[in-house]
Each structure stands twice: as C-alpha cells, then as structure tokens.
C-alpha angles and dihedrals in degrees: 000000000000129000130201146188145210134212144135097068114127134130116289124163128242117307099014132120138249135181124211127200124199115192121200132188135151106071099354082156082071096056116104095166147031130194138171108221125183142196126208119199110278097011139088123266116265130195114247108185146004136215123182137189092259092051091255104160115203118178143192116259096238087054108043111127089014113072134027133205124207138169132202110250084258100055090226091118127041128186135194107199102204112199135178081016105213118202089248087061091074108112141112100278110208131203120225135195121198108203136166086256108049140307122278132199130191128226102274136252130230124237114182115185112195117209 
C-alpha cells in the first residue's frame, strides 16, 4: 500500500502562484509513476501532469509553460509549482501514484483561483 498526502491548496487570485506538496510513504519502492489530477466543479476529473521513475514530465495542454511537477529522488515528496493561476484552474487537485500493485490517490486538495 501507498499512502499520500495533500497540502499547499488555498484561494489565490489570477495570476498568482501556488505550490502543492504530495507526501508518500508506505512501499514507495513499488511507484513507477506520479501524477497530479484535478476536478473542477461539474467536470470530470484530467489529468494535469505526469512524473516517472526515470524523471520523464508529461503535461496537460492548458498548462503547459505554466505549472511543474517534481519529485525527491526518493519519490517520497512530489510538487506541483502553479503559476500565472487562471480561474479555470480552480479544482481538487489530486496526487496519484502509479505502482506494480495498484494505483493510489490522496484526499484531494482545493485551489481556488479568484478573477
């Protein structure tokens, strides 16, 4: 099993930043993936950006150039760094871990991005 964590959502208006932190613990040996997901009201949840073993980054078209995602070596932390915030960026952003036993998601946290 893998457990993860959440923090770092808040309200911030247009064009600010946020930083999100995902903490993992449990078999973190087992992760081959990470991943930051989010829902926005009324919508299905997307995925919004990609870490693997190797380092490999994938993102989201509507993000590109915006956000970045990192891990620790390791891969007990994950971050997701959120800048020039757009209203349409407000969701429950989600951390994911992709592991040879399953796939694990964290509670969510809230980013409210005020216009």
């Amino acid at each position: 099993q893998v457990q993860l964590v959440e923090s770092g959502g808040g309200l911030v208006q247009a064009g600010g930043s946020l930083r999100l932190s995902c903490a993992a613990s449990g078999r973190i040996s087992s992760i081959k993936a990470m991943g930051w997901y989010r829902r926005a009201p009324g919508k299905q949840r997307e995925l919004v950006a990609t870490i693997t073993s190797d380092g490999s980054t994938n993102y989201a078209d509507s993000v590109k150039g915006r956000f970045t995602i990192s891990n620790t070596n390791a891969r007990t932390s994950m971050y997701l760094q959120m800048n020039s915030l757009k209203p349409e960026d407000t969701a429950v952003y989600y951390c994911n871990a992709d592991g040879f036993y399953g796939g694990y998601w964290g509670q969510g946290t809230q980013v409210t991005v005020s216009s």
